[in-house]
Every structure is written in C-alpha cells, then in structure tokens.
TORVOKE-434653 format. One record per residue (C-alpha): x, y, z; residue in one letter. Coordinates in pm, 1 decimal, decimal comma. Layout:
SITE         c1         c2         c3   aa
SITE          X          Y          Z    a
...
***
This chain:
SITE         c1         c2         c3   aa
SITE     4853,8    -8069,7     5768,4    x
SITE     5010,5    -8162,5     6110,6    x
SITE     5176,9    -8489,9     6024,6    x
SITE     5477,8    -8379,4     6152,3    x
SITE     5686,7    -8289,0     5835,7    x
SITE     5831,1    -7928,8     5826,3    x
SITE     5738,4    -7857,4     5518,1    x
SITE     5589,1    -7996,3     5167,4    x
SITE     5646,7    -8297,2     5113,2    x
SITE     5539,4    -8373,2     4810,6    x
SITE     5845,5    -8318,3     4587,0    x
SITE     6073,8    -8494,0     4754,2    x
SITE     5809,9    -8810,2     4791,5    x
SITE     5768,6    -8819,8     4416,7    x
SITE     6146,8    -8820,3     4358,9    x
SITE     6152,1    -9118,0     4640,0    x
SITE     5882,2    -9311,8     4473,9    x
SITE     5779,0    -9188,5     4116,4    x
SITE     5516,7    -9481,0     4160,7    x
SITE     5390,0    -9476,2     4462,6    x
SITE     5321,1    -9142,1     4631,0    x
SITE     5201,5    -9322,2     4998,0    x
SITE     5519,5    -9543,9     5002,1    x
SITE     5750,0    -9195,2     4947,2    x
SITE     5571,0    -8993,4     5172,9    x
SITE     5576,7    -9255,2     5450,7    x
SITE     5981,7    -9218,1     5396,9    x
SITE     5959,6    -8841,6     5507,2    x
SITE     6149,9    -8667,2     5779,7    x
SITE     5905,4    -8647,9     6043,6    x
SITE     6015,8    -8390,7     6260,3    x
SITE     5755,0    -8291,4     6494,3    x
SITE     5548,1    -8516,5     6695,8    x
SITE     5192,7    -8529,3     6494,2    x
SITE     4891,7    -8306,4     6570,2    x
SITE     5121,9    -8045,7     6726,0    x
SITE     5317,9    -7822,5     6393,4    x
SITE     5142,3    -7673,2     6086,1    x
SITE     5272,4    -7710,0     5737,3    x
SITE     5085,9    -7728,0     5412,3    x
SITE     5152,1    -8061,2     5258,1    x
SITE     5013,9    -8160,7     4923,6    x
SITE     5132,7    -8504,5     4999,0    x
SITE     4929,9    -8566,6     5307,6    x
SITE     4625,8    -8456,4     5107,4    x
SITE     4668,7    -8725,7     4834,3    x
SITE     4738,7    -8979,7     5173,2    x
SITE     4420,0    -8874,8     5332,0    x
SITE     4199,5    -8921,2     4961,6    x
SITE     4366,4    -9293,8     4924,9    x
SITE     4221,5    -9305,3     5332,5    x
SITE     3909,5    -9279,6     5238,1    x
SITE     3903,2    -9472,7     4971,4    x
SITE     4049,1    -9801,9     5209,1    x
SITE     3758,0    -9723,5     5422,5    x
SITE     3448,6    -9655,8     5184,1    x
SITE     3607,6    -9910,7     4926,7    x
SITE     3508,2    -9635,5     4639,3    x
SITE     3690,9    -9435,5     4363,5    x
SITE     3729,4    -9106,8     4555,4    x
SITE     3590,6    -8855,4     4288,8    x
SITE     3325,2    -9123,7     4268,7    x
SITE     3235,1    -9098,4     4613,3    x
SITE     3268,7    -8720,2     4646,7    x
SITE     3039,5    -8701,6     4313,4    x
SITE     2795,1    -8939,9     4465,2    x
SITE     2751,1    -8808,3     4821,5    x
SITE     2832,8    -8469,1     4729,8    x
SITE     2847,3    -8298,2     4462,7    x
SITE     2565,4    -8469,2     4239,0    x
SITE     2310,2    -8405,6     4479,7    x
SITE     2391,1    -8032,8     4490,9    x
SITE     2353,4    -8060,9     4144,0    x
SITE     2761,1    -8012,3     4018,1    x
SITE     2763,2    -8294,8     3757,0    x
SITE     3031,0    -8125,9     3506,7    x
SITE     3334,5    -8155,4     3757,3    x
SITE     3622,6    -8265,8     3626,1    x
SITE     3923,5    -8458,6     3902,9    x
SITE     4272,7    -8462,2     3760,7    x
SITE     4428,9    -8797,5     3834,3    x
SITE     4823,0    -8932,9     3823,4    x
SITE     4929,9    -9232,2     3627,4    x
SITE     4783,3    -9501,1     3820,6    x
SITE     4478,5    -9340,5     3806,0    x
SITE     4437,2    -9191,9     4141,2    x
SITE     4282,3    -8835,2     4185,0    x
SITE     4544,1    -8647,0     4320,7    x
SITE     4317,4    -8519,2     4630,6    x
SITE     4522,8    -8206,3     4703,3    x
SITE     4495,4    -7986,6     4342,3    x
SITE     4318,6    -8088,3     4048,4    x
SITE     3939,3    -8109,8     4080,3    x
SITE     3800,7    -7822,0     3855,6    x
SITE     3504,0    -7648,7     3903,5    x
SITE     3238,4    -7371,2     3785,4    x
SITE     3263,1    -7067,3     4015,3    x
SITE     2907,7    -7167,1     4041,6    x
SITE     2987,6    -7488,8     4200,5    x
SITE     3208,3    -7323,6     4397,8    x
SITE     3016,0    -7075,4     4559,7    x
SITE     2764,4    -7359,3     4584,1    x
SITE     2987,4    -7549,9     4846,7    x
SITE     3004,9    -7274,7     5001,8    x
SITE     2609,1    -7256,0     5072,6    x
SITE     2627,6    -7558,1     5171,5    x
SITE     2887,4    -7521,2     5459,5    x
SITE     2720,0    -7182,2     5559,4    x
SITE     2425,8    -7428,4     5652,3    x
SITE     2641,5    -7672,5     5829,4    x
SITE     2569,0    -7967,3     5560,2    x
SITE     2245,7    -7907,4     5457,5    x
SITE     2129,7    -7876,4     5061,0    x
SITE     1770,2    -7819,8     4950,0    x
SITE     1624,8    -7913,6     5287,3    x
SITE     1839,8    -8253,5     5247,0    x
SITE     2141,4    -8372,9     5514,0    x
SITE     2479,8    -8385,3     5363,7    x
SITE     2732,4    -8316,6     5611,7    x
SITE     2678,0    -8457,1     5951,7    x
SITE     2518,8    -8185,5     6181,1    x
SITE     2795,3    -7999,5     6379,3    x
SITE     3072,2    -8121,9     6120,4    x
SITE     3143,0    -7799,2     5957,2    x
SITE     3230,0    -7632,1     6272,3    x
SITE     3447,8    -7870,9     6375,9    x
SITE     3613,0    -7872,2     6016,2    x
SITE     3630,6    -7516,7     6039,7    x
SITE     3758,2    -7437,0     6382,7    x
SITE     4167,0    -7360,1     6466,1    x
SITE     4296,8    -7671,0     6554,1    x
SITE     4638,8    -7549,5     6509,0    x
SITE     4840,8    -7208,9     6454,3    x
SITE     4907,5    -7192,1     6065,4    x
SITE     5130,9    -6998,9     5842,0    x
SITE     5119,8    -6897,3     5453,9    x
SITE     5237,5    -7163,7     5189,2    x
SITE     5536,4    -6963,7     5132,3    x
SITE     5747,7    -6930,3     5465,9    x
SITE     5802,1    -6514,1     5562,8    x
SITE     5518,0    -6405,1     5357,5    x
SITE     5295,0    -6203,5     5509,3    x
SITE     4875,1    -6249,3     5530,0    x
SITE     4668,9    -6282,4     5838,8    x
SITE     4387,5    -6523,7     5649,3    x
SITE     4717,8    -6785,6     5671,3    x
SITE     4806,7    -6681,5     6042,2    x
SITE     4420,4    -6782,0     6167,7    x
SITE     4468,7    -7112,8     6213,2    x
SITE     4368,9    -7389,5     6016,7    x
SITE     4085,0    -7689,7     6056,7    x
SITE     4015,9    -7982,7     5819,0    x
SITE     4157,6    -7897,1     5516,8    x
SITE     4046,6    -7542,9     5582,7    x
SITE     4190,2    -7184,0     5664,3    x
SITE     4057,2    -7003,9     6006,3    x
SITE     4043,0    -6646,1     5844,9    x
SITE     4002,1    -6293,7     5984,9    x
SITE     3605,0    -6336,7     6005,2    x
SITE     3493,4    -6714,1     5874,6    x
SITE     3717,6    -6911,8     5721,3    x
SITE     3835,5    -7022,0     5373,3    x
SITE     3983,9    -7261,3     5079,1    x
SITE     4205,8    -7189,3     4820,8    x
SITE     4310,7    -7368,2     4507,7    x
SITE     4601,3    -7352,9     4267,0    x
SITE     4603,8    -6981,7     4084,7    x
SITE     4407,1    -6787,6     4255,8    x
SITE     4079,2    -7015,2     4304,9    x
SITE     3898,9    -6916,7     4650,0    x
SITE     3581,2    -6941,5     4863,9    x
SITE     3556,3    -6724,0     5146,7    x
SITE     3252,7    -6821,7     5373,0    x
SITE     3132,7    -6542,6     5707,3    x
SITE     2852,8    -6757,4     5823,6    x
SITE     2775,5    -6447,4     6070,3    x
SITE     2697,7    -6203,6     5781,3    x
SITE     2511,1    -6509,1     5617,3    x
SITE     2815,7    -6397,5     5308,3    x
SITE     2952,0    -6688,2     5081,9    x
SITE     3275,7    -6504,0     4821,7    x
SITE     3369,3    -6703,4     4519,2    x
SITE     3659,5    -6581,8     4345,1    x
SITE     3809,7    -6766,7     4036,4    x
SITE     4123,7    -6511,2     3970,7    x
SITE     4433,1    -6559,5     3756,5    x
SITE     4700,8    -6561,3     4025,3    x
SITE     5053,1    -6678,4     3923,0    x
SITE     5227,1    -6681,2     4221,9    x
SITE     5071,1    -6884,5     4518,7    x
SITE     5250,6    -6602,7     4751,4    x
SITE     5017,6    -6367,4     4651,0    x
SITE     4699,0    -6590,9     4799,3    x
SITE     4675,6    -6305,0     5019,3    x
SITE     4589,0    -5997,5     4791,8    x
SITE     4250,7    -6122,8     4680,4    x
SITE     4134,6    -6175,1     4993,6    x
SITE     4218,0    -5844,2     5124,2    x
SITE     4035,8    -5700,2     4862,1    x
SITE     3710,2    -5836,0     4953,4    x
SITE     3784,7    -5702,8     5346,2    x
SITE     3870,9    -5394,9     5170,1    x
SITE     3658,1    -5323,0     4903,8    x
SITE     3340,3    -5534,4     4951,1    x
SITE     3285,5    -5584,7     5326,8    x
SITE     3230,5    -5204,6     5438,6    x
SITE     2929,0    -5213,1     5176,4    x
SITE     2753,1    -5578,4     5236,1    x
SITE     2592,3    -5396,5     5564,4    x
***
C-alpha cells in the first residue's frame, strides 16, 4: 500500500485496461516516491497476488490452499476470480468465521499450526509491525485502528493489529492477551470499518481480564 499512488487505484486501472489490470495499474499517477505514503489500493493487491504467482509458478488460491489453508484444515474456501481467471487477491476469498478466527490462531503463534511450521519464524511480526503511518479507506473519517499504522497487508491497531474485508468481515488479533476476535457483520458502508471494532474495546475488552 505504499506504491506511491495517492489513492485507489483500482477504478481508474480497470477503465485504462478492462483486460489487463497490471498493464492499467502500471499507467497510474505515481505521486510519491515508493515505500514512503500510505493509501489503500485494491489494485496493488491484485499486482502483488500475480507476484507471487511469477515467482512460485502456481495458481495463487492454489498455492494459498496448499501451503495454507488446507493444512489448517479450511478446505471449503471459495476465491472470486475476474474474467481471465485470476483471483482478484484484494476482495473475494470467502470464508467460515471459523476459518477466520482460525488464521488468526495461527498468527497469534507466529506461523505455527498443530505443532507444524507455516509461516517462517519471526514473519508475523514483521508483517504486523508499522511500517508506515496509515489512514482510513475513506479520507476524513475518523478511527484510530486506521491511524496505527499499517504492515503487510495488515492494520497496526490500538492493541494488536487487524484485517478487514468487504462488509464488515474482521479479525482482530492482541497476541499479549493471548485474544483472537472474529467478526463476520453486515456493514454497508466501508466508512463505518471503525464501529465494530470499537465495540469489542468497548464492550468486550474490560471483561476478557
């Protein structure tokens, strides 16, 4: 999310190249030198997926299932793909709350599963460190869990950090009160990402002691 655009990308890459989402998103405006300025960009996300599929020479969903999420034991995910038949990387990949809170475990134990090594040791804490100052999806909205900073694909929050997904879908991980928070909601408006997770500072925090 620091490639240097100033904002999403995505809409205006599609209208660029209906065909080729890389090839319009490599004809952004990039503003900022890279690494240095935040903004959420759904197109960077499907850049990064079609990364590591050049370097593992796999189907991404068929990597992530393989590596991942099979031997957690997720094997009813479901990955929305575009026409060419590409997983879209940045929305799309549905999941049990289950499943969800499940990935969470796993990166409250930095990587490991049933006594088994799936995330390189030390990896989650690099993923889910501030590497940058962040700011919500929706620019003047308020919400502290977006103002934390932001890692690998991953929100810094108040205490922790977190990931959120398209209406409402989030996992909330405190690896200092050993806490994972799966929350599949029915949000309708992406600047309201905030509410939900105030609620569980609110409402469930003061009692988990």
């Amino acid at each position: 999310m620091t490639t240097g655009v100033d904002e999403d990308a995505l809409g205006d890459s599609w209208t660029r190249e209906p065909g080729d989402l890389v090839k319009g998103f490599l004809g952004s405006a990039f503003v900022h030198r890279e690494g240095t300025v935040f903004a959420y960009d759904n197109a960077a996300a499907f850049v990064l997926a079609r990364m590591v599929e050049a370097v593992t020479g796999e189907d991404f969903a068929d990597f992530t299932d393989a590596r991942l999420l099979h031997p957690m034991g997720i094997r009813d995910a479901e990955w929305d793909r575009v026409a060419s038949g590409r997983v879209f990387g940045f929305h799309g990949l549905h999941l049990t709350t289950e499943a969800v809170a499940a990935i969470g475990e796993l990166l409250r134990l930095d990587g490991l599963w049933a006594g088994e090594r799936l995330l390189p040791a030390g990896w989650v804490d690099r993923a889910t460190r501030a590497h940058v100052d962040s700011r919500h999806y929706v620019s003047g909205e308020p919400g502290p869990d977006f103002h934390s900073g932001y890692g690998y694909q991953t929100w810094v929050g108040r205490e922790g950090f977190h990931a959120n997904g398209a209406f409402g879908q989030h996992l909330l991980v405190i690896p200092e009160r050993a806490l994972v928070v799966a929350l599949t909601c029915g949000q309708t408006e992406v600047r309201h990402a905030q509410d939900a997770l105030t609620a569980v500072w609110e409402c469930l925090l003061p009692g988990v002691e």
